[in-house]
C-alpha positions as CSV (number, residue, x, y, z in Angstrom):
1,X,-107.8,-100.8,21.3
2,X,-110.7,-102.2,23.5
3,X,-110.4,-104.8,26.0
4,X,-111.1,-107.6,24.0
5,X,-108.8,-107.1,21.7
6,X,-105.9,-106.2,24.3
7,X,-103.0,-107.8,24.9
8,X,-101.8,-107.1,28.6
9,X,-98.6,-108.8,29.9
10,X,-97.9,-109.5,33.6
11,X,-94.1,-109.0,34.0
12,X,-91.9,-106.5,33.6
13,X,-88.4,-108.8,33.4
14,X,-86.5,-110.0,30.1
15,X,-89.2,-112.0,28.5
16,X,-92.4,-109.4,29.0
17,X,-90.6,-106.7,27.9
18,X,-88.9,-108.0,24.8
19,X,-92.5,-109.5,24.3
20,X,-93.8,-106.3,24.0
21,X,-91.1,-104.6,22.1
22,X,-91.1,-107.2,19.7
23,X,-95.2,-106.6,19.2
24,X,-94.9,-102.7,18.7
25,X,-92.2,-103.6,15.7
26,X,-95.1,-105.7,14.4
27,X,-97.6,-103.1,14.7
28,X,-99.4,-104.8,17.8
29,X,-99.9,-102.6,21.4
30,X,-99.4,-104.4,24.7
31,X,-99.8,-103.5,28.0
32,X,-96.7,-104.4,30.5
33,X,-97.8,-104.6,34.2
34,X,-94.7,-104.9,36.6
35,X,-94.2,-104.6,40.5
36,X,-91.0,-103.5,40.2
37,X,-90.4,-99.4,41.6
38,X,-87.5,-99.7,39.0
39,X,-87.8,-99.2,35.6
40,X,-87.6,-102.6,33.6
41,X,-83.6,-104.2,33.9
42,X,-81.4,-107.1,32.9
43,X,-81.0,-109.4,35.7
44,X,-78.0,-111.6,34.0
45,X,-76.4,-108.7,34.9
46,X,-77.0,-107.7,38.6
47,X,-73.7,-109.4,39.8
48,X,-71.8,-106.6,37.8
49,X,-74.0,-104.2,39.6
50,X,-72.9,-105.5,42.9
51,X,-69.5,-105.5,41.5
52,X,-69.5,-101.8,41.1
53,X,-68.8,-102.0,37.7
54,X,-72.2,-101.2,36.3
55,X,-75.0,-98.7,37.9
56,X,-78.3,-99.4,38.1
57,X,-78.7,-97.3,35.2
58,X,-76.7,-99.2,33.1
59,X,-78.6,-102.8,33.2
60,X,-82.1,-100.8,32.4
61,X,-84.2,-102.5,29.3
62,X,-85.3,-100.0,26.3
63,X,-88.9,-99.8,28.3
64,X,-92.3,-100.7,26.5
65,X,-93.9,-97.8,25.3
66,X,-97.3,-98.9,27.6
67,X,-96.1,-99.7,31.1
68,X,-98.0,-100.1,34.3
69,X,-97.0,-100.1,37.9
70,X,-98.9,-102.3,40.0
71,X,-99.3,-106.1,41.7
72,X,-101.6,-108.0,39.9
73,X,-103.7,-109.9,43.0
74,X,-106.1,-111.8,40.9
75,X,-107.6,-112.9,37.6
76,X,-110.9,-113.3,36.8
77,X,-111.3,-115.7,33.5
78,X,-114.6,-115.2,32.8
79,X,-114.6,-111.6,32.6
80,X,-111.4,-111.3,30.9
81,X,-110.1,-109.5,33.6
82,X,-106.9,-108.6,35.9
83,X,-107.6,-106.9,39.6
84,X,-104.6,-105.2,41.4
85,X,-104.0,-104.7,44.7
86,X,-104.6,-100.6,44.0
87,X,-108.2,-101.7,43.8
88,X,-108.2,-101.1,39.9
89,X,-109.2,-103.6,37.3
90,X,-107.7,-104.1,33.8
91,X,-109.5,-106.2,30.7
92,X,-107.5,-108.5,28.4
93,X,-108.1,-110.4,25.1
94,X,-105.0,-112.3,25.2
95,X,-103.1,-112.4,29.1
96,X,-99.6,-113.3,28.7
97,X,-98.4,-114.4,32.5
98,X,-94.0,-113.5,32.6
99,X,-94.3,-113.6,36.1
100,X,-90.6,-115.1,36.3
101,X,-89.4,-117.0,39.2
102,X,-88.7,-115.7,43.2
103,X,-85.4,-117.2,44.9
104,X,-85.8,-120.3,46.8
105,X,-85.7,-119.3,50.7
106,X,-84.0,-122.6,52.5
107,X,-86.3,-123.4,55.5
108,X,-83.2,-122.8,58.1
109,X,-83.3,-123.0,61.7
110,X,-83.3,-119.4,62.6
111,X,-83.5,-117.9,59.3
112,X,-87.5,-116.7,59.7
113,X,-88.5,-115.4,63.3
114,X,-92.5,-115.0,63.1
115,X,-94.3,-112.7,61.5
116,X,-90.9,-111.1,60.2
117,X,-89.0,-111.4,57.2
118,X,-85.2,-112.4,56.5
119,X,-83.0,-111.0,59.5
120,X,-80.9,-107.9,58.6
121,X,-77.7,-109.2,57.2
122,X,-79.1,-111.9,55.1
123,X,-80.1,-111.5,51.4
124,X,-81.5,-113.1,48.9
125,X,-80.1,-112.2,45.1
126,X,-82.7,-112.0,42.5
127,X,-84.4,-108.3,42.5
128,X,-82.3,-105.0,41.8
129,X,-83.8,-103.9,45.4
130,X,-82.1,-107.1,46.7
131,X,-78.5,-106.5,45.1
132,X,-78.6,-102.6,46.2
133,X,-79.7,-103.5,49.4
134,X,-76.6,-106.0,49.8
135,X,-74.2,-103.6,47.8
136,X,-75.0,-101.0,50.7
137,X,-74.1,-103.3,53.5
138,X,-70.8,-104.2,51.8
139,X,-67.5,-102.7,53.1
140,X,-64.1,-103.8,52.8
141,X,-63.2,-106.5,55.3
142,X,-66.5,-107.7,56.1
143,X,-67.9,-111.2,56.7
144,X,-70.1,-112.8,54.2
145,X,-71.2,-116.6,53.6
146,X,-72.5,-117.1,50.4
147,X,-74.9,-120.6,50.8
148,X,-74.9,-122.1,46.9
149,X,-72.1,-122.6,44.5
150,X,-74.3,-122.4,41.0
151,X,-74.0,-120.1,38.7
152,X,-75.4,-117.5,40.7
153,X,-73.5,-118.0,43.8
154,X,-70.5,-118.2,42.1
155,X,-70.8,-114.9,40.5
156,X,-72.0,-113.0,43.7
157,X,-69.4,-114.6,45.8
158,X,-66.4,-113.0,43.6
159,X,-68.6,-109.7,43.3
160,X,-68.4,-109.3,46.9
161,X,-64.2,-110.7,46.6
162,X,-63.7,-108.1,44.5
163,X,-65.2,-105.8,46.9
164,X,-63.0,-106.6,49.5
165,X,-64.9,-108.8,51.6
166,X,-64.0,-112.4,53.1
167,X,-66.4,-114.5,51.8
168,X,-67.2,-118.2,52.2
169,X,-69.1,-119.8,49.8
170,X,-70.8,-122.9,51.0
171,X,-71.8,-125.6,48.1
172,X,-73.8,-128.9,49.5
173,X,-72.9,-130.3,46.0
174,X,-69.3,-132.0,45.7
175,X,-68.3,-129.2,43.2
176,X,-69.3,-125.7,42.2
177,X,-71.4,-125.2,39.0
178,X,-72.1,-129.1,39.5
179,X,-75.2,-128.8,36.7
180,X,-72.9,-126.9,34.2
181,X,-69.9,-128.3,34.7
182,X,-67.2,-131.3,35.0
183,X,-65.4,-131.6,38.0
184,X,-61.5,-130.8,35.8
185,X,-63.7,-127.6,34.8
186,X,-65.4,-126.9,38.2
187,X,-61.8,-127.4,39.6
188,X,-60.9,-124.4,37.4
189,X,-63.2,-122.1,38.4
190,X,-62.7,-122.7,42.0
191,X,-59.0,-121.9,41.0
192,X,-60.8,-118.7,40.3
193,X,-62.0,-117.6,43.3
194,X,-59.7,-119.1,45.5
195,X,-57.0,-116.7,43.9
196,X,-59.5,-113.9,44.8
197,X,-59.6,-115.0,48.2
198,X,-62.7,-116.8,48.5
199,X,-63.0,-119.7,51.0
200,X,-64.6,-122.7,48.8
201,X,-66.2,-125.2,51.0
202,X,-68.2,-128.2,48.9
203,X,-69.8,-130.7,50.1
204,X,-71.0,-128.3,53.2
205,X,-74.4,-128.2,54.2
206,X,-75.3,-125.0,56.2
207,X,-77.5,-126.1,59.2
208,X,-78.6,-123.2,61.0
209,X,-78.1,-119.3,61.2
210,X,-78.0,-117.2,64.3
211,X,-79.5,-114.2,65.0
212,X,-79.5,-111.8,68.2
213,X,-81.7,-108.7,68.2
214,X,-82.9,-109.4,64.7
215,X,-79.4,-109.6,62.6
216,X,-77.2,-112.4,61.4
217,X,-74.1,-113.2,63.7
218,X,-73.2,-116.4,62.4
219,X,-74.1,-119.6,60.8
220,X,-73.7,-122.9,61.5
221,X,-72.6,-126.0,59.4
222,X,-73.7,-129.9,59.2
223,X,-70.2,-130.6,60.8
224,X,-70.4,-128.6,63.9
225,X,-68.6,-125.9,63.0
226,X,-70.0,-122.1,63.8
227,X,-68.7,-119.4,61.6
228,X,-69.1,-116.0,62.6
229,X,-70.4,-113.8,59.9
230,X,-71.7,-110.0,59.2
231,X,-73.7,-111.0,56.1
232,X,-75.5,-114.4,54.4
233,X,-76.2,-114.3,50.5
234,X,-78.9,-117.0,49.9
235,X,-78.2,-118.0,46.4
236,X,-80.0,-121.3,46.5
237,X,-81.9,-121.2,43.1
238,X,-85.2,-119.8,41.7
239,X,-88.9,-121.5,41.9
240,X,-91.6,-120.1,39.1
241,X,-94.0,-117.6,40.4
242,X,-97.1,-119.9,39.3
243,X,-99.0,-118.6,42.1
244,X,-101.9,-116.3,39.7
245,X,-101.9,-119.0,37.1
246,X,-102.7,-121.6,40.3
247,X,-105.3,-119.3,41.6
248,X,-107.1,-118.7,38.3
249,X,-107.2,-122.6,38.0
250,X,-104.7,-123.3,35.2
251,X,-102.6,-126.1,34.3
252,X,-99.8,-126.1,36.8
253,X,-96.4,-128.8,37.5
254,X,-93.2,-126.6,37.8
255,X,-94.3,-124.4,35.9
256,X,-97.3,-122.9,34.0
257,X,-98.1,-125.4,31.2
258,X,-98.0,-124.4,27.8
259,X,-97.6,-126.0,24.4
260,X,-96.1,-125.3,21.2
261,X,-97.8,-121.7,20.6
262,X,-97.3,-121.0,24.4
263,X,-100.9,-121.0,25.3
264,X,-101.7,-122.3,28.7
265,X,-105.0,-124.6,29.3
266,X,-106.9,-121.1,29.2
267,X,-106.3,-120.2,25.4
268,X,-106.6,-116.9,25.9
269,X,-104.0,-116.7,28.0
270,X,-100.6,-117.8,27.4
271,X,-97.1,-117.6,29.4
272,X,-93.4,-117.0,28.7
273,X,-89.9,-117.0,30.7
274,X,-89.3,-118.7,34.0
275,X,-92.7,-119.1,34.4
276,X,-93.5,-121.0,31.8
277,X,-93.2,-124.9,31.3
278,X,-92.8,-126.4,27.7
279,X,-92.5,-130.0,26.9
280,X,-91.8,-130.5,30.5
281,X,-89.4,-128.7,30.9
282,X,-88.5,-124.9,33.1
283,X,-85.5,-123.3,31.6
284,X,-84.8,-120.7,33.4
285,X,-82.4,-118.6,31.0
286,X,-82.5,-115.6,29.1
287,X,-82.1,-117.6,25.7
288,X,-85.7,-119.5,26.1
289,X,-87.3,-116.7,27.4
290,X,-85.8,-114.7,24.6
291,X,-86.9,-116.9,21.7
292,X,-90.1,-117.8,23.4
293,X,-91.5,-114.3,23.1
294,X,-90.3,-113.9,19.7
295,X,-92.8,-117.1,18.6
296,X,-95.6,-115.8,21.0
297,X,-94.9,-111.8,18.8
298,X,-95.3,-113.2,15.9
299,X,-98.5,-115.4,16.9
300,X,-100.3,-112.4,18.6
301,X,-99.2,-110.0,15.6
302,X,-100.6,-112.4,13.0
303,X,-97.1,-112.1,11.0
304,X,-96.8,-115.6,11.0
305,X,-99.5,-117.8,12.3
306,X,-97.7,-121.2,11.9
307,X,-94.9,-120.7,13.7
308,X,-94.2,-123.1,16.6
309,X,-91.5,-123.2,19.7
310,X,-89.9,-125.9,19.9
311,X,-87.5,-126.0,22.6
312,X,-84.1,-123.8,22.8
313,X,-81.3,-125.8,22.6
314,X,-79.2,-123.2,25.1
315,X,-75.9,-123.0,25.5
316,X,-74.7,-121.2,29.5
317,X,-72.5,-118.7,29.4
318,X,-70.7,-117.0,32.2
319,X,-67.6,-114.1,32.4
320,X,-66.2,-113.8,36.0
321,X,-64.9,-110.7,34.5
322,X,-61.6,-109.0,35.4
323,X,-61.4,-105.7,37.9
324,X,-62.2,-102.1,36.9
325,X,-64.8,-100.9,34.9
326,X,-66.5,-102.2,32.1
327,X,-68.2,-101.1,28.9
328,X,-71.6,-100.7,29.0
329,X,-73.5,-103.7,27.5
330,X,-75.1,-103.2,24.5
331,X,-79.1,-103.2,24.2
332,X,-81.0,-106.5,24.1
333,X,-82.1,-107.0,20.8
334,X,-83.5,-110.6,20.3
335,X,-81.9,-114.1,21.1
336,X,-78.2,-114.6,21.4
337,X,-77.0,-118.1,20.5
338,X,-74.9,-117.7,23.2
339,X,-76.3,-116.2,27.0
340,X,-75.6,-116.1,30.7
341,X,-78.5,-117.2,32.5
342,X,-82.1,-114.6,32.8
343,X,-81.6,-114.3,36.8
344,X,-77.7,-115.9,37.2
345,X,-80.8,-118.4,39.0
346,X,-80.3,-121.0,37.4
347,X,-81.0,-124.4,39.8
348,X,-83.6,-126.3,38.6
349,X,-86.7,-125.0,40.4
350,X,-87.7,-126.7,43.4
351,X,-84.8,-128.6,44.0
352,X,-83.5,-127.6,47.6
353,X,-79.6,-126.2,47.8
354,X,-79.6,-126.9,51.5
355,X,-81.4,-129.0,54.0
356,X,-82.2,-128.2,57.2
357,X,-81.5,-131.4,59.9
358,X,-78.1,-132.0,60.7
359,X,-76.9,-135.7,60.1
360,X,-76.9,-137.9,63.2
361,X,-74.0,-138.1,65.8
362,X,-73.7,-134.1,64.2
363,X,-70.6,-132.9,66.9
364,X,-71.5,-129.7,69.7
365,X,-70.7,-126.5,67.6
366,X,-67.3,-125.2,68.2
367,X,-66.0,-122.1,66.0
368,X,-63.1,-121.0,63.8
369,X,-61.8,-118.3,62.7
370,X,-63.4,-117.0,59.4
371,X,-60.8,-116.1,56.4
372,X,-58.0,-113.6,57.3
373,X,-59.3,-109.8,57.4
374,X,-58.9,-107.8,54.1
375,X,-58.4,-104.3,54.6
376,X,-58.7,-103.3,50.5
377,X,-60.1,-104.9,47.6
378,X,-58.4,-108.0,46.8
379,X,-55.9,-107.6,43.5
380,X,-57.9,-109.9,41.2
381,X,-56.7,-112.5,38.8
382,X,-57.4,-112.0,35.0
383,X,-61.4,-112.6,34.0
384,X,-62.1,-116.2,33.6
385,X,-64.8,-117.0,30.7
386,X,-66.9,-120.5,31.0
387,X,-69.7,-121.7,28.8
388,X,-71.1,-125.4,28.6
389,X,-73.3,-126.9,26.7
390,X,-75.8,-130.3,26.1
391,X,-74.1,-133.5,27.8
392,X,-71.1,-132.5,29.6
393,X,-70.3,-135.8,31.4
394,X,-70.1,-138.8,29.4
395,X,-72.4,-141.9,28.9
396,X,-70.6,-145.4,28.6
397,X,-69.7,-145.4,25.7
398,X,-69.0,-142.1,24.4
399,X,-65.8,-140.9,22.9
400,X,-64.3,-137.6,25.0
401,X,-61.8,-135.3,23.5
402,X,-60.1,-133.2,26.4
403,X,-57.3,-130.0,25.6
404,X,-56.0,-128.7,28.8
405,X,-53.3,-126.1,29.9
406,X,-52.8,-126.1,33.7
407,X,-50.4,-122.8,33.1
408,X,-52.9,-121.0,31.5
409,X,-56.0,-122.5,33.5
410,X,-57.9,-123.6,29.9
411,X,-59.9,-126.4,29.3
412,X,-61.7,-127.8,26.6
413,X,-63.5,-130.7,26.6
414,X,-66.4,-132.0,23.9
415,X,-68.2,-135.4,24.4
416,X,-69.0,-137.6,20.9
417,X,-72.0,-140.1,20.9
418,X,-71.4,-142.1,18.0
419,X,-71.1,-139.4,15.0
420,X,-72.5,-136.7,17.0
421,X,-71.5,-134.0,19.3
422,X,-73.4,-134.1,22.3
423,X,-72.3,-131.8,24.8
424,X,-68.9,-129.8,25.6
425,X,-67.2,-127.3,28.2
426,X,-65.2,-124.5,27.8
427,X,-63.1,-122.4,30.5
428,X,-60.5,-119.5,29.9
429,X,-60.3,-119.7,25.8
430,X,-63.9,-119.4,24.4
431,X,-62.6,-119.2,20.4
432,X,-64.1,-122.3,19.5
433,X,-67.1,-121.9,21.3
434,X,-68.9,-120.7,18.3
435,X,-68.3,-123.8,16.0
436,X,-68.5,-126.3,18.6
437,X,-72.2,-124.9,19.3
438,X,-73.0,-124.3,15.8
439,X,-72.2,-128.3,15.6
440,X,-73.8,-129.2,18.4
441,X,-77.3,-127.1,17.5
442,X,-77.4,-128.5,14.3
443,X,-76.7,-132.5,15.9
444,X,-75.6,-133.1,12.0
445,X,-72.6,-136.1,11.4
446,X,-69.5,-134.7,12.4
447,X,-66.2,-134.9,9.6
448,X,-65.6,-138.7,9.1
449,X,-61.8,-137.9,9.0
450,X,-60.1,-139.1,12.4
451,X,-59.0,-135.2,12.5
452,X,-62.5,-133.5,12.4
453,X,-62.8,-133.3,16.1
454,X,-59.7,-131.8,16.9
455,X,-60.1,-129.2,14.9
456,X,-63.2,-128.2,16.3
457,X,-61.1,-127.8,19.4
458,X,-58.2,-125.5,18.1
459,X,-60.1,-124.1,15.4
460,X,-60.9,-120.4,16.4
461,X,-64.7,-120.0,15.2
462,X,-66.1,-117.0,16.8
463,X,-67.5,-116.7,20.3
């Protein structure tokens, strides 16, 4: 294939690779450039990693049979051309940018000394490097303040639980999952961890971080308060890595701009995943990026010219799953109706998950004592499933149908707008999740009959 007729794909994550898997089916070659050392992997699934319960092995994605290691520095428009930092050059006919997104880094007091990176003992969460890198400083007993209570925070603070260390997990928001969830459902899931030993603190704004001789020691919140730590997990979201599509002069907000047939303002080059912004909006989940390359496949393939994305209407799921191994996960295979998030990152990009200034009249630090030492792994409740979807808190207006069990720690809640569904939230008994998704996708009149509703609710329809 010459250059002008190659496809080349910068991104080795979820999207790019799926991408190019999806073209070799259709009889169309790419090329996958990632900076990765490891071979391509499944982020969702990096909090099982830290977990134990999976090895790196197990998360890997079936890799594309053309794949290139290398950072892509630059890209030259006019020649149809990609430079890497090796020195070497590759052409292009159609550049698809699946950069993804890099973890937002709050700008804390201590957190950055000059010309050095993140002291030793903090981490961010969002590469395989970064999780084995935190796995290997993890040891029963020791201190660890995870700063963010989304979905990501929440699933690295009970991987490191079920390790056996004390963790507190700081949320500025008043509740954790707080984009996802309701705060009866939110109350659940801190439940959750609080049974696993996990100190939940919401409403608690980290305000600095100490360091002595370049490692963490403690950390310091908006009320005063020092707590003395051995390890900080930043898990404050994800912002799109935009910075090549900025360079080359494309159409940049959030995201990289791109319309219905993914192409950016450069129509030769167009962009998928985390990356990429459609109709306004950066999803940031596995789902998008999933269906997003299957319309830019079958675009670049020819197999069907017409076709168009749309939007994914995406329903967020997440398993705080139970102790003890796990079976592998099966092979990514196109768009499930039903996902966990692409990086566990899901806060909208850009949006800050901590500030940096203290509040006024903020009290001298004074310290206490961080959660009670834990010699072993903690004996961990039973898994705890969650998934949300569209409007979970209700306009004026709308009709709410609620189902809870405070023995069994369910709750199911869907929110009506006129005949319509318009959101819902599950936790602990996902067997309606199916139908209740299946109506909300299809935003078609619900049953008439005063009973319809409810039996959406206790109606098992397939998860």
């Amino acid at each position: 294939m010459t250059s002008n007729a190659r496809v080349v794909v910068i991104g080795a994550g979820l999207a790019g690779v799926t991408l190019a898997r999806r073209l070799a089916e259709l009889g169309t070659q790419a090329l996958v450039v990632g900076d990765e050392e490891h071979p391509p992997y499944n982020r969702v699934l990096l909090a099982e990693v830290l977990a134990g319960r999976y090895g790196p092995e197990v998360i890997a994605l079936p890799a594309p049979a053309e794949l290139a290691r290398g950072r892509v520095t630059a890209i030259d428009r006019a020649a149809r051309t990609v430079h890497c930092a090796d020195g070497t050059s590759i052409g292009y006919g159609t550049l698809v940018l699946a950069t993804g997104s890099n973890p937002v880094l709050p700008a804390l007091p201590g957190l950055f000394a000059r010309g050095r990176g993140l002291p030793e003992g903090v981490h961010a969460f969002r590469t395989l490097d970064d999780c084995l890198r935190l796995s290997a400083a993890v040891r029963p007993g020791v201190r660890a303040v995870v700063v963010g209570g989304g979905l990501l925070g929440v699933s690295a603070a009970r991987a490191l639980a079920v390790r056996g260390a004390q963790v507190l997990l700081a949320q500025q928001a008043g509740r954790l999952l707080e984009r996802q969830l309701d705060p009866d459902a939110s109350a659940l899931v801190e439940r959750h961890l609080t049974g696993l030993g996990v100190e939940v603190h919401t409403e608690c704004r980290v305000r600095d971080v100490h360091c002595s001789d370049g490692a963490v020691r403690s950390v310091r919140l908006a009320d005063g308060y020092a707590l003395d730590t051995d390890l900080v997990v930043l898990a404050c979201g994800v912002r799109p890595r935009t910075r090549l599509a900025e360079e080359a002069g494309l159409a940049v907000r959030q995201g990289i701009v791109v319309d219905d047939e993914l192409r950016t303002s450069d129509p030769r080059i167009r962009a998928v995943g985390d990356c990429a912004e459609h109709d306004g909006t950066v999803y940031g989940l596995a789902a998008p990026a999933l269906d997003q390359a299957g319309v830019l496949a079958d675009l670049l393939s020819g197999t069907r010219t017409t076709t168009r994305y749309t939007g994914t209407r995406s329903l967020t799921r997440l398993t705080l799953t139970a102790p003890g191994p796990l079976p592998a996960p099966a092979p990514s295979t196109g768009g499930p109706a039903v996902t966990a998030p692409a990086t566990g990152t899901v806060t909208a990009p850009g949006v800050p998950a901590a500030t940096t200034e203290p509040a006024p009249g903020t009290p001298a630090p004074t310290t206490r004592p961080a959660p009670s030492p834990v010699g072993t792994p903690t004996p961990s409740p039973a898994a705890l499933d969650v998934a949300a979807f569209g409007e979970t808190v209700p306009l004026p207006g709308d009709d709410v149908v609620r189902l809870a069990d405070a023995t069994r720690g369910t709750y199911r809640k869907v929110v009506v707008r006129g005949d319509r569904l318009v959101g819902g939230v599950l936790v602990g008994e996902l067997g309606t999740v199916g139908t209740l998704a299946r109506a909300w996708e299809s935003a078609e009149p619900l049953p008439a009959e005063g009973g319809g509703l409810l039996h959406l609710l206790t109606t098992v329809g397939g998860s």
